[in-house]
N, C-alpha and C positions, 0 to 999 in steps of 0.2 A: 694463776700462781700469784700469790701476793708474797709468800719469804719462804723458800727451804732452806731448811738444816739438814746437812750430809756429812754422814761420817763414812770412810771408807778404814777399814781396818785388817790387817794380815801380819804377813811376814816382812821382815825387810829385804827389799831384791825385788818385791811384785810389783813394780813401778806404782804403788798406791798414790804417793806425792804426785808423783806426774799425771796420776789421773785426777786429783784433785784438780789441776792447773787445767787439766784442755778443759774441766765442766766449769770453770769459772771464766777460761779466757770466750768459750761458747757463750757465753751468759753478756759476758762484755760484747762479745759482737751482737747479741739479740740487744741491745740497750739495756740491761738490767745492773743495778748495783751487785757489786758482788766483793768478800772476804774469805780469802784462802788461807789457811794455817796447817802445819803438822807438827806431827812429834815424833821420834823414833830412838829402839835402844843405842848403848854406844854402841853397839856392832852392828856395821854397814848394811851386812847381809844378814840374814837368819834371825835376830831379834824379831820383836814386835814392833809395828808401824804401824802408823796413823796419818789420814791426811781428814781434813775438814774445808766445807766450803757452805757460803750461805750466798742464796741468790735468791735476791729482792726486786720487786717494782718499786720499791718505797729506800730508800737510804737506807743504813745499816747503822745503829747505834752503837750496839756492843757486838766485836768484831768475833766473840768466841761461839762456837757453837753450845749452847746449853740444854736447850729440848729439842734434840733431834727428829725429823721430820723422818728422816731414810740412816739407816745404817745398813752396809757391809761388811760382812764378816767371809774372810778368803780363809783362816786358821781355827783351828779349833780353840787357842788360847783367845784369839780376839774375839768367837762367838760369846766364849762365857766371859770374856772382861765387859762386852761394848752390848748385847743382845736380852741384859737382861734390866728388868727394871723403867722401861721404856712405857711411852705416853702409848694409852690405845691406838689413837692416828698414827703412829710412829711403823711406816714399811721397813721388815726387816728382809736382807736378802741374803745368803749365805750359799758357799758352794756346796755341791752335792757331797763332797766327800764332808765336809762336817757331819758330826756325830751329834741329834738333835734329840735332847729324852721326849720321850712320849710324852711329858706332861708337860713337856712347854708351849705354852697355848697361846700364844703370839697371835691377835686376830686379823692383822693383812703382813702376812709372809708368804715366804717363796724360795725353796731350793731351785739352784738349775749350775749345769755342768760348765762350770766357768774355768775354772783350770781344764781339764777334758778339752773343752773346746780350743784353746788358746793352744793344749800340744798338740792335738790331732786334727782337726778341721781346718787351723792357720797352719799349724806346723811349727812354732818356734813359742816356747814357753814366756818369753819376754815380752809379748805382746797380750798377759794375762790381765793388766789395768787395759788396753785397750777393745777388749770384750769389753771387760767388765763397764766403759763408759759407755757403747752401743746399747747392753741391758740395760743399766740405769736410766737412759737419755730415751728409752722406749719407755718403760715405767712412768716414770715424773713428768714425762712431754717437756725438758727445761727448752731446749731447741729445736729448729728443724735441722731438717737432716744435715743440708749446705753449710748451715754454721755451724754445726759441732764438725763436720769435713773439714773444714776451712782452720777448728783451734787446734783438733789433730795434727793436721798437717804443720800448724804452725809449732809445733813440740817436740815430733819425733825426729829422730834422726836423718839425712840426708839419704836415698839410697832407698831405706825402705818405705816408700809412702804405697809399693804397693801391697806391701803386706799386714801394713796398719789397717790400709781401707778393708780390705778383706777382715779384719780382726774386728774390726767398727761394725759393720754389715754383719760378720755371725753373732756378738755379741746382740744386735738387735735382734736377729731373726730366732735366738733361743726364748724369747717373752713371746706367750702367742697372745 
C-alpha cells in the first residue's frame, strides 16, 4: 500500500463518519500517516453523508481526497453523486439494495448485503458502518485484523463491544 483514497458515502444516521475514524485510527495504529474529513447535510439524520480518509506510508500533502482509490456508496443518491466518473483503478463497493443500470461498467466493483447484514446477521442496524469497516478492511488489506479490533474498540460505545466485534467479523466474512 503506498496511499488510499476512501470515500465512504450514504445516508446521515449510518455512522459513515465514524467508520471513517476507526479506518484511520487502524492505520495510526499500523504506523501509517493518515487524514480523515467529512461532510454532511444540515439534517443530522436522513440527508446525505460523507466521510473521507487517506492512508499513506509516505506523509500526506493535500489532506483532501481527490482521486479516490475505494468509494462506498450505502444510498442510492450517493451511488449516483460519488460512483460515477471514477479512475479505472478506483474499487467501487455499494450495498445490494442499490439500483446499478446495466451499463455501468465499473471494472473492479462489487455489490454485497451490507445493511441486510448489519439487521439480520448482527441484529441492530446501527452497527451498518461497522460491517461496512470489516468488508473494506478485507478488500484493501489497510490492517490486520488486532488493529482494526483494537480502533473499533477504541470508537464505539461502552457496553457494546460485543456486538461491534461480531458486526467487524460478518462484515469481513461477506468478501469471499
Amino acid at each position: 500500500m503506498s496511499k488510499m483514497e476512501i470515500r465512504l458515502a450514504g445516508t446521515g444516521g449510518q455512522g459513515l463518519i465514524t467508520g471513517t475514524i476507526v479506518l484511520a485510527e487502524a492505520g495510526i495504529i499500523e504506523g501509517k500517516f493518515v487524514a480523515q474529513s467529512q461532510s454532511y447535510g444540515p439534517e443530522a439524520r436522513g440527508g446525505m453523508a460523507k466521510g473521507e480518509v487517506i492512508i499513506s506510508d509516505e506523509k500526506i500533502g493535500f489532506t483532501k481526497v481527490t482521486k479516490p482509490t475505494f468509494v462506498m456508496a450505502l444510498s442510492q443518491l450517493s451511488f449516483e453523486k460519488y460512483c460515477y466518473g471514477l479512475d479505472e483503478k478506483c474499487f467501487v463497493l455499494v450495498d445490494d439494495t442499490i439500483q446499478v443500470p446495466a451499463d455501468y461498467d465499473h471494472k473492479k466493483f462489487m455489490k454485497l448485503p451490507i445493511i441486510a447484514t448489519a439487521r439480520e446477521k448482527v441484529g441492530k442496524m446501527q452497527t451498518v458502518n461497522i460491517v461496512s469497516v470489516g468488508a473494506i478492511n478485507k478488500i484493501l488489506k489497510i490492517c490486520d485484523e488486532e488493529s482494526l479490533k483494537k480502533a473499533v474498540l477504541q470508537r464505539i460505545p461502552k457496553g457494546t463491544e460485543e456486538l461491534n466485534l461480531k458486526a467487524l467479523s460478518e462484515g469481513a466474512a461477506l468478501v469471499k
